[in-house]
Backbone atoms as SQL, in Angstrom:
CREATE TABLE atoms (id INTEGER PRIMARY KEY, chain TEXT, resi INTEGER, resn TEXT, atom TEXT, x REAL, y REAL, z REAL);
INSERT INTO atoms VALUES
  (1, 'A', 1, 'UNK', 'N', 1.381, 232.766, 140.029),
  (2, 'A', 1, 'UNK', 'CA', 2.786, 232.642, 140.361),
  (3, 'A', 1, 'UNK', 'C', 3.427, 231.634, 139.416),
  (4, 'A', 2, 'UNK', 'N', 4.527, 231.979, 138.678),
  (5, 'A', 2, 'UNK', 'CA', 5.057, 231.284, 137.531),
  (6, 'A', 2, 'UNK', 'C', 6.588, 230.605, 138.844),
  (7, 'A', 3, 'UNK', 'N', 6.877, 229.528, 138.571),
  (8, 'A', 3, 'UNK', 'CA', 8.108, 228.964, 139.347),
  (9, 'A', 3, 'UNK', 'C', 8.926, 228.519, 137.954),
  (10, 'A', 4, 'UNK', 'N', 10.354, 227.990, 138.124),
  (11, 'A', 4, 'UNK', 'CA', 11.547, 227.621, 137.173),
  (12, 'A', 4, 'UNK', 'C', 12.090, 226.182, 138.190),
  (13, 'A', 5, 'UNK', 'N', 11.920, 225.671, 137.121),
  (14, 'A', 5, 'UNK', 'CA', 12.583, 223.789, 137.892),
  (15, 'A', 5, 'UNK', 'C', 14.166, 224.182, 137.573),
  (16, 'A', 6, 'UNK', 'N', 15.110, 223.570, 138.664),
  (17, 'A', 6, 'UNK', 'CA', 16.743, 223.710, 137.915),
  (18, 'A', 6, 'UNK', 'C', 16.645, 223.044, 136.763),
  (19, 'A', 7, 'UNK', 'N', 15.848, 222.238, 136.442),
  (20, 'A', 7, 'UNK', 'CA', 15.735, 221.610, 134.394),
  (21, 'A', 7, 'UNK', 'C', 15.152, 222.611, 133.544),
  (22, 'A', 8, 'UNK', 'N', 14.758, 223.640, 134.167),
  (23, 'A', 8, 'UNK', 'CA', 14.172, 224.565, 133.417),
  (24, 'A', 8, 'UNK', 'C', 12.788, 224.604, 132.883),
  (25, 'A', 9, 'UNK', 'N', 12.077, 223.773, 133.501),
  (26, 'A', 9, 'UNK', 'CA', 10.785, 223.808, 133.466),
  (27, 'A', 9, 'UNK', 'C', 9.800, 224.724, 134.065),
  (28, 'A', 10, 'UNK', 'N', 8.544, 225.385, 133.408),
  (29, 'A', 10, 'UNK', 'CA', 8.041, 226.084, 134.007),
  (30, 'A', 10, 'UNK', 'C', 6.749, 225.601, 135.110),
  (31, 'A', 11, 'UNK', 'N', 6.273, 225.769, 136.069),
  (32, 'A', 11, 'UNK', 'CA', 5.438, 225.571, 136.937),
  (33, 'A', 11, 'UNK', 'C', 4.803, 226.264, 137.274),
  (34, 'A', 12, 'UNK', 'N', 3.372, 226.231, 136.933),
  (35, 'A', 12, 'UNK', 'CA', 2.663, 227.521, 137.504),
  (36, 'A', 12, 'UNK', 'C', 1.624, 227.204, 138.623),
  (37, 'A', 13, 'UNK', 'N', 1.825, 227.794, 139.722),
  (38, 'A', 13, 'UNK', 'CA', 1.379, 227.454, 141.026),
  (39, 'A', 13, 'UNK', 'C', 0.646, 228.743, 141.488),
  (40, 'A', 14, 'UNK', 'N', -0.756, 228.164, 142.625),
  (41, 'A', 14, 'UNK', 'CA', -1.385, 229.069, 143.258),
  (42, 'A', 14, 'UNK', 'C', -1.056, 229.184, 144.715),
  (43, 'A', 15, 'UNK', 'N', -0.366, 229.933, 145.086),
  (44, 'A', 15, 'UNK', 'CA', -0.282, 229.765, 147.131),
  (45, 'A', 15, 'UNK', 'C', -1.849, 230.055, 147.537),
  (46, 'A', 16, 'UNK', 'N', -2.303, 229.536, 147.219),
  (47, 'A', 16, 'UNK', 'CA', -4.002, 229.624, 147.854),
  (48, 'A', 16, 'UNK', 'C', -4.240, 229.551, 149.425),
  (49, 'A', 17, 'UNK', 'N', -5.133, 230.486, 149.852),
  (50, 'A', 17, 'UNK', 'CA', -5.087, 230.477, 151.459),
  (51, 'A', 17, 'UNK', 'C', -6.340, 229.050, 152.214),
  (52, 'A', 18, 'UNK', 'N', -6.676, 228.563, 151.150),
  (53, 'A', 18, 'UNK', 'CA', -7.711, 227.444, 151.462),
  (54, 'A', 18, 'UNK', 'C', -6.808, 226.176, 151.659),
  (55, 'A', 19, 'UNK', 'N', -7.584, 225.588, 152.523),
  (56, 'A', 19, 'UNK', 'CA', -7.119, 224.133, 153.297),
  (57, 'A', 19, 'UNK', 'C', -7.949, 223.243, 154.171),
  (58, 'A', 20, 'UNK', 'N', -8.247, 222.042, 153.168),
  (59, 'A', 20, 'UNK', 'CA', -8.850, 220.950, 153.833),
  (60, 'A', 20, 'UNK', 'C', -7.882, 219.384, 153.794),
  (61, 'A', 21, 'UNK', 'N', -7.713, 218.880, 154.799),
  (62, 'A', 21, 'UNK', 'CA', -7.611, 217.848, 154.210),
  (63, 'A', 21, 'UNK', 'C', -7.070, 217.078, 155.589),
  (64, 'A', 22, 'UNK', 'N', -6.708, 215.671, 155.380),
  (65, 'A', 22, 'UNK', 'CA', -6.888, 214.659, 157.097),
  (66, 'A', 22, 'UNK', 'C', -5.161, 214.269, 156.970),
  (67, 'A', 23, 'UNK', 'N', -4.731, 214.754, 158.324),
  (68, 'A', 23, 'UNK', 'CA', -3.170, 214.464, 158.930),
  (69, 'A', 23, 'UNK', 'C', -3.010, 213.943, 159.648),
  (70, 'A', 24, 'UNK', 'N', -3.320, 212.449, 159.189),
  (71, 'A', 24, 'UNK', 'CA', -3.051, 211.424, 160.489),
  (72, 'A', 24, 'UNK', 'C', -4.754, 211.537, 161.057),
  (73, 'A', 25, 'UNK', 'N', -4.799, 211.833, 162.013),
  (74, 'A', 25, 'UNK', 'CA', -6.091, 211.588, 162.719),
  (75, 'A', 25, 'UNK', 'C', -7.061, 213.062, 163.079),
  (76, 'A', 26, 'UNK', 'N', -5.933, 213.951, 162.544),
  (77, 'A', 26, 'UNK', 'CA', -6.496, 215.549, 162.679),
  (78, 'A', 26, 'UNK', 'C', -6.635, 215.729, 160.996),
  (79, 'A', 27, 'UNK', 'N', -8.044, 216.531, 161.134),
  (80, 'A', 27, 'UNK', 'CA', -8.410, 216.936, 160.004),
  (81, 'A', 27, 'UNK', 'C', -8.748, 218.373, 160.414),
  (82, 'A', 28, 'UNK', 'N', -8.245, 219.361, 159.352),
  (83, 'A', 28, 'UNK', 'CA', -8.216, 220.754, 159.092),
  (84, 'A', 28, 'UNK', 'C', -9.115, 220.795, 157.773),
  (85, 'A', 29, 'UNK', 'N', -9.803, 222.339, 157.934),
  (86, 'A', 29, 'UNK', 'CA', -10.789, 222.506, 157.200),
  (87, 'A', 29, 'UNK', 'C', -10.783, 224.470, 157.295),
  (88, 'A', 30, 'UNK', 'N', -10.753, 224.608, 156.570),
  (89, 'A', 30, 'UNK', 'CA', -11.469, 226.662, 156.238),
  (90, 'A', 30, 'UNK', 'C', -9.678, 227.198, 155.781),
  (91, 'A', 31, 'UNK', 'N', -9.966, 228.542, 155.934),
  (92, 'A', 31, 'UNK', 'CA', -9.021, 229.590, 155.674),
  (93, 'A', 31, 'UNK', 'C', -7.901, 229.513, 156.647),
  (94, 'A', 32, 'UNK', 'N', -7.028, 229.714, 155.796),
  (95, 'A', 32, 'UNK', 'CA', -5.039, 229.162, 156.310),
  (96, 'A', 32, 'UNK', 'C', -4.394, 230.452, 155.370),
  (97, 'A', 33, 'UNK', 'N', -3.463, 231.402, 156.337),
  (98, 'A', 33, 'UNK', 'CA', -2.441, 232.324, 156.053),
  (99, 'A', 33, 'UNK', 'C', -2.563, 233.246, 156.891),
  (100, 'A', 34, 'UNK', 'N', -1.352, 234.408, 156.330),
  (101, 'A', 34, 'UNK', 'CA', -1.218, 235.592, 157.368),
  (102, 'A', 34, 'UNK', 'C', -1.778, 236.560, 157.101),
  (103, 'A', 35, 'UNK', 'N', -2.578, 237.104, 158.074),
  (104, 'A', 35, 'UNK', 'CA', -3.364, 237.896, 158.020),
  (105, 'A', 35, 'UNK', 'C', -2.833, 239.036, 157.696),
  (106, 'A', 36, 'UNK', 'N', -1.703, 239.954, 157.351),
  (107, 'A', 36, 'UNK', 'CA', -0.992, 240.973, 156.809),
  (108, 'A', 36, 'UNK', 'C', -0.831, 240.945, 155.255),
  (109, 'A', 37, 'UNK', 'N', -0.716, 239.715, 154.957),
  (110, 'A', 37, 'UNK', 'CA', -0.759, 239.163, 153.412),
  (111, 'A', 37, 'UNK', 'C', -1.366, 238.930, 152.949),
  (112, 'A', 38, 'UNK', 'N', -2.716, 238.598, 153.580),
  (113, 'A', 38, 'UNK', 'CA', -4.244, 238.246, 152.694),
  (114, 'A', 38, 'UNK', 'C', -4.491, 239.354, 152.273),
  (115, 'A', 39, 'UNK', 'N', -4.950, 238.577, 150.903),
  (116, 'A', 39, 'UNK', 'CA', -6.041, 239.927, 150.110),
  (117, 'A', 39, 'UNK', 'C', -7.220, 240.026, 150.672),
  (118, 'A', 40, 'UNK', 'N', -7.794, 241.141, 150.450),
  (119, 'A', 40, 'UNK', 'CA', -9.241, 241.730, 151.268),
  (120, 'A', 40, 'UNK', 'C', -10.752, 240.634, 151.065),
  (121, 'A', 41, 'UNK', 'N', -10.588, 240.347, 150.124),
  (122, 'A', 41, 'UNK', 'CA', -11.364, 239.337, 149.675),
  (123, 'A', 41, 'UNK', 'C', -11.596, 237.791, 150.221);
């Protein structure tokens, strides 16, 4: 996925369905998204 900054910069980003990481005192860990939109894989 290619993104455009309003300065016109380019950004190239992954919406990746993976997610770990600690929020405050809850920590999340495995596979994150919608299940209609995931690829099969």
């Amino acid at each position: 996925n290619v993104l455009v900054t309003n300065e016109g910069h380019i950004k190239i980003v992954d919406f990746g369905l993976a997610a770990e990481g600690v929020f405050g005192k809850k920590k999340i860990k495995g596979a994150k998204g919608t299940l209609p939109f995931m690829a099969p894989e």
